[in-house]
C-alpha positions in Angstrom: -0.1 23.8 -14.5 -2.9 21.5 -13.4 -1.1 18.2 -14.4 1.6 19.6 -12.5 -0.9 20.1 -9.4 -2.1 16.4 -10.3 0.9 14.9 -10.1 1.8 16.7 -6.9 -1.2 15.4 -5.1 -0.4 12.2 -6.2 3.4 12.4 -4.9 1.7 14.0 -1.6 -0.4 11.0 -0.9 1.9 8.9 -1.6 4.5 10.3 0.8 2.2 10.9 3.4 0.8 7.2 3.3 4.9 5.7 3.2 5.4 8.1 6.3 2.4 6.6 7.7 3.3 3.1 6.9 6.9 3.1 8.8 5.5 5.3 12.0 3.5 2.0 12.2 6.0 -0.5 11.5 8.2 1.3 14.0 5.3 2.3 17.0 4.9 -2.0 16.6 8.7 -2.6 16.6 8.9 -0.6 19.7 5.4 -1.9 21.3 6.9 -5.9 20.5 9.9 -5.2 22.6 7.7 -3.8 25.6 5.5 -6.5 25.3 8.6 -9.2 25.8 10.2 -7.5 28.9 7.2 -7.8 29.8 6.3 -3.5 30.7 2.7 -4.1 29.2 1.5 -0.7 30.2 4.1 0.9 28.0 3.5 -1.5 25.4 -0.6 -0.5 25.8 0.5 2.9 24.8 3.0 2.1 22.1 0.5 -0.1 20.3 -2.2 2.6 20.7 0.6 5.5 19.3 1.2 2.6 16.4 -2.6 2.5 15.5 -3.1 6.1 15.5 -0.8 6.7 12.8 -3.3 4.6 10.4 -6.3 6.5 12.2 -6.6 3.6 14.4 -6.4 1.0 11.8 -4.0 -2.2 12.9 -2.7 -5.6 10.9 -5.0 -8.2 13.5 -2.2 -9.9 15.1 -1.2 -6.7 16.2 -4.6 -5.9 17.3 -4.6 -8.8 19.2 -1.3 -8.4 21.2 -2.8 -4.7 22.1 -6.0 -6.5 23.6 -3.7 -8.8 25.8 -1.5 -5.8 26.8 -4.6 -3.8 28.1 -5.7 -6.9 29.7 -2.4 -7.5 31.5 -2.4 -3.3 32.2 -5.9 -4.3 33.9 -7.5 -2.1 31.6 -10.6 -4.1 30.9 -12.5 -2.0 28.8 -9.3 -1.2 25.7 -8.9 -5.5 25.9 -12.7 -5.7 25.4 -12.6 -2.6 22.3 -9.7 -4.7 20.3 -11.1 -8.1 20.7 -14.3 -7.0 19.6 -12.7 -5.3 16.6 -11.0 -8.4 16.0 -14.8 -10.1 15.9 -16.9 -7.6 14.1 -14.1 -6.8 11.4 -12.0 -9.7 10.7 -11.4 -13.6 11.3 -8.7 -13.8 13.7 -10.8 -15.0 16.7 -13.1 -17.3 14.8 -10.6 -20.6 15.9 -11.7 -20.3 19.0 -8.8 -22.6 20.7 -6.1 -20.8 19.3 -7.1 -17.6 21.4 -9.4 -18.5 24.5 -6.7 -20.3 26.7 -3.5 -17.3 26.0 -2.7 -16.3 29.4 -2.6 -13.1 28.9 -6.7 -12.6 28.5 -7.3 -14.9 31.6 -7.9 -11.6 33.7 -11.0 -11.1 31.5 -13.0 -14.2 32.1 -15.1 -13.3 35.0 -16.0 -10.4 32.9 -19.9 -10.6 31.2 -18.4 -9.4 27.8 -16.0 -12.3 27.8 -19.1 -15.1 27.8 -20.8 -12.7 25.4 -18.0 -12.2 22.8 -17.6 -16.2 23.1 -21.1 -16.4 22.5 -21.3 -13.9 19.7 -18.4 -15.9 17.9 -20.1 -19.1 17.9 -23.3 -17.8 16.3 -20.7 -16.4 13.6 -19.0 -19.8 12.9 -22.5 -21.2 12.8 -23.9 -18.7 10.3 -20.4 -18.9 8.1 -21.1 -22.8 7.8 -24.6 -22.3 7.0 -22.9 -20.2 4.4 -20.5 -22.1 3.3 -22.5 -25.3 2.8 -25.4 -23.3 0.9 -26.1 -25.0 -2.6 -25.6 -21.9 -4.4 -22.1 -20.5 -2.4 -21.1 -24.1 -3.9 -22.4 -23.1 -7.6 -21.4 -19.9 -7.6 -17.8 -20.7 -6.8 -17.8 -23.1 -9.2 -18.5 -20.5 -11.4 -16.1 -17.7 -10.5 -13.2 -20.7 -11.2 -14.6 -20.8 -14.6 -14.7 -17.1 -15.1 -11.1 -17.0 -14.1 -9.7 -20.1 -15.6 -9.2 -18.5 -19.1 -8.6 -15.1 -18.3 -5.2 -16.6 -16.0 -4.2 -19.0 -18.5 -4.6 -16.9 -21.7 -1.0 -15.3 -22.0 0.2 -18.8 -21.5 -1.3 -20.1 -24.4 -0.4 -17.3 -26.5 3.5 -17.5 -25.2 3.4 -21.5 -26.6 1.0 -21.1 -29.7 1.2 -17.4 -30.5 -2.1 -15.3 -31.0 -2.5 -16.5 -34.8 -2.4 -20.1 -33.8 -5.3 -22.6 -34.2 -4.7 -23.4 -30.7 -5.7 -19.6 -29.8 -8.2 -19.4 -31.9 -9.9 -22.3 -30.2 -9.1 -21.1 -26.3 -10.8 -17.8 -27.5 -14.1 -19.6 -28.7 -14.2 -21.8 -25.5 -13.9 -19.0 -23.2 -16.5 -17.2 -25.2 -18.9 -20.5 -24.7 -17.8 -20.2 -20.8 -18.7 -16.7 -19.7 -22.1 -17.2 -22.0 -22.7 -20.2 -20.1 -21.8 -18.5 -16.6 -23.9 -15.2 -18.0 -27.2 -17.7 -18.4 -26.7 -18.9 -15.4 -25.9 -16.0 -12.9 -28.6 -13.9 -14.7 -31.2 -16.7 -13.3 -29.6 -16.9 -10.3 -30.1 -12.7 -9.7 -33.4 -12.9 -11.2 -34.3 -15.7 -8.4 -32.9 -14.8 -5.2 -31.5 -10.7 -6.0 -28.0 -9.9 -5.8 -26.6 -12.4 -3.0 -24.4 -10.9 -0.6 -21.9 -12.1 1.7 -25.2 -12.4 4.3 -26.4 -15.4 2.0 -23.4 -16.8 0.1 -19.4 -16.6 0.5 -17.2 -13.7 -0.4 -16.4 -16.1 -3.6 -19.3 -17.1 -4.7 -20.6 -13.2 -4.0 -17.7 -11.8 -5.8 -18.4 -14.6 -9.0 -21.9 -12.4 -9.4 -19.5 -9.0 -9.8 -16.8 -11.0 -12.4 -19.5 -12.7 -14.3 -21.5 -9.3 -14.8 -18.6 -7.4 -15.5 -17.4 -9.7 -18.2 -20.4 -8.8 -19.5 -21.9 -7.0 -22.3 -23.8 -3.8 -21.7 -27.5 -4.3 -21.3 -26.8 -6.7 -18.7 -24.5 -4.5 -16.7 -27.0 -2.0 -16.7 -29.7 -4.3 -15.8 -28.3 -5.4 -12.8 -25.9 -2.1 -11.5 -29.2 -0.9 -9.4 -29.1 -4.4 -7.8 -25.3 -4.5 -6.7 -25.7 -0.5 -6.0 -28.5 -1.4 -3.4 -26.1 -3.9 -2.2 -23.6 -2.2 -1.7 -25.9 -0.1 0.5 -26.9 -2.6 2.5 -23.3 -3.4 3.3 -23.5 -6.4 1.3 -21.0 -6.2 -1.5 -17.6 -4.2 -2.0 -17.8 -0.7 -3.0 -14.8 -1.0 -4.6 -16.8 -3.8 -7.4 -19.2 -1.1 -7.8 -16.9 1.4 -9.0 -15.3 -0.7 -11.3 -18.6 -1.8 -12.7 -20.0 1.8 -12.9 -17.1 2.5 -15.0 -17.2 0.0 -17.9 -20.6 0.6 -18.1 -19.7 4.6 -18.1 -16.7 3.6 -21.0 -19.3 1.8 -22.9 -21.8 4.0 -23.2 -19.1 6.8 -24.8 -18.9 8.7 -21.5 -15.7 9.5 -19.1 -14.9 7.0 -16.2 -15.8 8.3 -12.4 -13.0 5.9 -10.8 -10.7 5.6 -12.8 -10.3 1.4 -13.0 -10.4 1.4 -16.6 -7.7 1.2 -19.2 -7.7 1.0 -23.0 -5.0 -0.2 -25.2 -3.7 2.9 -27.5 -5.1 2.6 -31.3 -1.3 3.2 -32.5 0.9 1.7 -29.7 -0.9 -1.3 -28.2 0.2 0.4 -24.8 -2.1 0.4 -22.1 -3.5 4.3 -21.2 -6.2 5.0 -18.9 -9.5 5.9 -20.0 -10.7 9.6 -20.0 -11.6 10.8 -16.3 -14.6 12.9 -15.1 -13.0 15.7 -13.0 -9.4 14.1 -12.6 -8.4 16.4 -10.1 -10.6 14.8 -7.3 -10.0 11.2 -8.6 -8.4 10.1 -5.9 -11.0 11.9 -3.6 -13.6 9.6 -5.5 -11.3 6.5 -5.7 -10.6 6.7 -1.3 -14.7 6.7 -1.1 -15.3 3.1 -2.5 -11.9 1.8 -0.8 -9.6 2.3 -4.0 -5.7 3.2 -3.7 -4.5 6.2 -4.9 -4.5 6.2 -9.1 -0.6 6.8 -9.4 -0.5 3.3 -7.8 -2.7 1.5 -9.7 -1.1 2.9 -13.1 1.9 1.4 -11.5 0.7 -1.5 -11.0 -0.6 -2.1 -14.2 1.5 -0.6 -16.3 -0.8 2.0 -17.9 0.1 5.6 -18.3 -2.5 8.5 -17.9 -2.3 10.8 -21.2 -4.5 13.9 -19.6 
């Protein structure tokens, strides 16, 4: 009876979150065609209805069409809301040409928040170069390529040499060498400078720190968890790197999995199964608070099966 409740919950979420999906895709269909006539008060409202359905999420071109329909509707302050969105949550207005001379948003320019959100974007670019240009985003990328390099080409050597081969043999010990390399090197990095977040280094380089420690063994994951935990915190780092971290070190130290990102290959079968789950009927509960999709998905995706 409770895998049977399990299973519904994940069928609910699923169907809720499809339902919600194409009431968006439709509220924009309908909100594109007003915005062509042009009637850009109804369109206003139909991208508003559109964004409710996510709970006022919105893809940022969409976003961006809604700011130039409240602007046209003369409705300064919902222009001003999406276009700061658009600033303080994505990229989309960081060209600054490709946006500032739409027609559309010319009503807006006498206002104060237009000079300020222009201003406010140009200290962003400025800081992202700083970023960009840092000597360690540069290393640190470098070393996320590494750390991937193997793991993507792996199944391609073992499709051409088989897992027996020489040639296998010999990718394995290189990639070993590699992530022992990349594990001496980010643990001086972190020991330096902290846990560098995306305030300091790119999303790249911040996500190698996460890959390198991950692929590590236990007593460095558990040295440096507190360090991404406080990050994440902060706002610095991806919740969603923290759960998957907590759980390999949770699977490694003989205990159940709190997220649910781990799978195990079956001692008989090979198959891929998902590790044992504290309290699985409130995974996806836990799973929705670091940013994670809903577990049926992800089995989906990866073709593991849940054996509760």
């Amino acid at each position: 009876m409770k895998r049977l409740l399990v299973f519904m919950c994940f069928l609910g979420a699923n169907v809720l979150l499809n339902a919600q999906t194409a009431f968006y895709n439709a509220g924009i269909h309908t909100a594109d065609s007003l915005f062509q006539i042009p009637d850009y008060p109804a369109a206003a409202r139909a991208y508003r209805t559109a964004f409710d359905a996510l709970g006022g999420k919105a893809y940022p071109a969409d976003r961006f069409k809604a700011a130039r329909a409240w602007s046209m509707t003369g409705k300064a302050d919902s222009a001003f809301f999406h276009l700061e969105r658009l600033y303080l949550k994505t990229d989309f207005l960081d060209d600054v040409n490709t946006w500032e001379q739409t027609p559309e948003l010319w009503n807006l320019k006498n206002d104060v928040r237009w000079t300020r959100l222009l201003n406010q974007i140009a200290l962003k670019n400025e800081r992202s170069a700083a970023i960009r240009t840092n000597p360690l985003s540069i290393e640190l990328e470098q070393i996320h390529t590494l750390d991937q390099w193997y793991r993507i080409h792996m199944d391609s050597v073992i499709s051409i040499h088989g897992r027996n081969s020489p040639e296998f043999r010999d990718f394995i010990r290189r990639s070993i060498e590699q992530d022992s390399l990349n594990q001496l090197r980010v643990s001086q990095i972190i020991e330096a400078h902290g846990w560098l977040g995306t305030d300091v280094v790119s999303p790249f380089a911040s996500q190698a720190l996460f890959l390198v420690v991950q692929h590590a063994e236990l007593p460095m994951q558990e040295r440096y968890a507190p360090l991404l935990r406080r990050a994440v915190a902060e706002g610095k780092a991806d919740a969603g790197n923290l759960a998957y971290l907590e759980d390999r070190i949770l699977m490694r130290q003989g205990k159940p999995q709190r997220y649910g990102s781990q799978i195990v290959a079956d001692k008989t079968t090979g198959a891929w199964i998902l590790y044992q789950v504290e309290d699985p009927e409130n995974l996806d509960k836990r799973r929705a608070t670091v940013g994670l999709g809903p577990i049926a998905a992800y089995l989906e995706a990866t073709g593991a099966v849940w054996r509760k």
